[in-house]
C-alpha positions in Angstrom: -14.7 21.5 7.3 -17.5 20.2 5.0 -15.2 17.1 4.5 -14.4 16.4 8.0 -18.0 16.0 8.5 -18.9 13.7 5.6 -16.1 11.4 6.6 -17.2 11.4 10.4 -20.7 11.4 10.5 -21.9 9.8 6.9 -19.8 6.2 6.9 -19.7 4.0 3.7 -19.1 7.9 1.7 -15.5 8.8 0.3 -14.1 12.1 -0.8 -11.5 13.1 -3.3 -10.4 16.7 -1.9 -8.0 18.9 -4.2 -7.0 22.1 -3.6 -9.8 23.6 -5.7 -12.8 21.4 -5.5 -13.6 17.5 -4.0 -16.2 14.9 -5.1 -17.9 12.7 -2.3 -19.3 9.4 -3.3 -20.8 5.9 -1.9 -21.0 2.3 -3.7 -24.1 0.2 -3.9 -24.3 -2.4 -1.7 -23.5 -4.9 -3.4 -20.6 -2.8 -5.1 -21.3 -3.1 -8.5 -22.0 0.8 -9.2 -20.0 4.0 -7.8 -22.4 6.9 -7.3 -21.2 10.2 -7.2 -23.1 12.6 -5.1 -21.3 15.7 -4.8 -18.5 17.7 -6.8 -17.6 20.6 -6.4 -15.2 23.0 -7.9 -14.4 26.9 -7.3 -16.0 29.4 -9.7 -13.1 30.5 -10.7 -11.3 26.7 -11.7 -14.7 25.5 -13.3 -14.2 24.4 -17.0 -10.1 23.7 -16.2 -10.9 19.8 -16.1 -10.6 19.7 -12.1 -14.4 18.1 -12.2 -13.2 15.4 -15.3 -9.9 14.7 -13.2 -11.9 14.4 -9.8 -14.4 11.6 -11.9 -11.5 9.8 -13.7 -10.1 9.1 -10.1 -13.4 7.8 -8.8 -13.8 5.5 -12.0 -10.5 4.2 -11.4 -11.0 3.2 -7.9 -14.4 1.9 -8.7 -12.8 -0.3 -11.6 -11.1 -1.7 -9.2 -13.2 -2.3 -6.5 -14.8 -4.2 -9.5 -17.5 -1.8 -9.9 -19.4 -1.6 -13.5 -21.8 1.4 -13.5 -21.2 4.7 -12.6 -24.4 6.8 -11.3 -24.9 10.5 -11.1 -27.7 12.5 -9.9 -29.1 16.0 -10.9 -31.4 18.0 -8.5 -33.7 20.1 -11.5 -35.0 22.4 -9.5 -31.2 23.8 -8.1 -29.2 26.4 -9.3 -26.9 25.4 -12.1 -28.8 21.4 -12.6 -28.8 22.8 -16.7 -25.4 22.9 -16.6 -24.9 20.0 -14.5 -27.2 17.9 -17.0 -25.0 19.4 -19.8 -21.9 17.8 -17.7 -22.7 14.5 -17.2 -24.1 14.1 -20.3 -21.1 15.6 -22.3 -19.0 12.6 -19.9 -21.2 9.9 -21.7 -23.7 9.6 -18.6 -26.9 8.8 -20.1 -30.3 9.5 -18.4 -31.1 6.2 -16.3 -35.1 7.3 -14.6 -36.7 10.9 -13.0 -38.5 11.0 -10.2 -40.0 13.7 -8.4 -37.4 16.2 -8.2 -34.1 13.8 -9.0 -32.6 12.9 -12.2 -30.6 9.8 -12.2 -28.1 9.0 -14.8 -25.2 6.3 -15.7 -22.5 5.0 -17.5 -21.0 1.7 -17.8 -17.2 1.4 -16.4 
């Protein structure tokens, strides 16, 4: 249900949903960088590559949408963001800026 309201009250965002987990993301406007906001996979199918599939697919369809930078944010102060930094980093995401209580990072496509 989650999904149904991103896509129909939050336009210019996409979602990848799988059975176990989805990703939701926007592109800049002048679409040179994909920005993934959200994904999310089950407890129980974390560390089974669904979150490095669900990214791929977003990095393809930004590639060719023509997109060159992939962003990624980290919340510090939520449950899990040392894992999450752990993530992106181990993906090649590097840190980008931090400001008050958001970590931006990126990666070239």
């Amino acid at each position: 249900m989650y999904l149904d309201y991103i896509r129909e009250r939050q336009p210019g965002k996409y979602v990848i949903q799988e059975e176990h987990g989805f990703c939701v993301y926007s592109f800049t406007d002048d679409d040179t960088a994909v920005y993934i906001e959200e994904i999310y996979v089950k407890p129980e199918f974390r560390k089974s590559g669904l979150s490095h599939s669900l990214r791929s697919q977003v990095e393809e369809i930004a590639r060719q949408k023509g997109c060159i930078t992939l962003l990624g944010t980290v919340v510090p102060s939520c449950r899990g963001a040392t894992t999450s930094i752990k993530v992106l980093l181990g993906n090649g995401l590097k840190l980008l800026s931090a400001e008050n209580d958001l970590i931006w990072f990126f990666k070239e496509l």
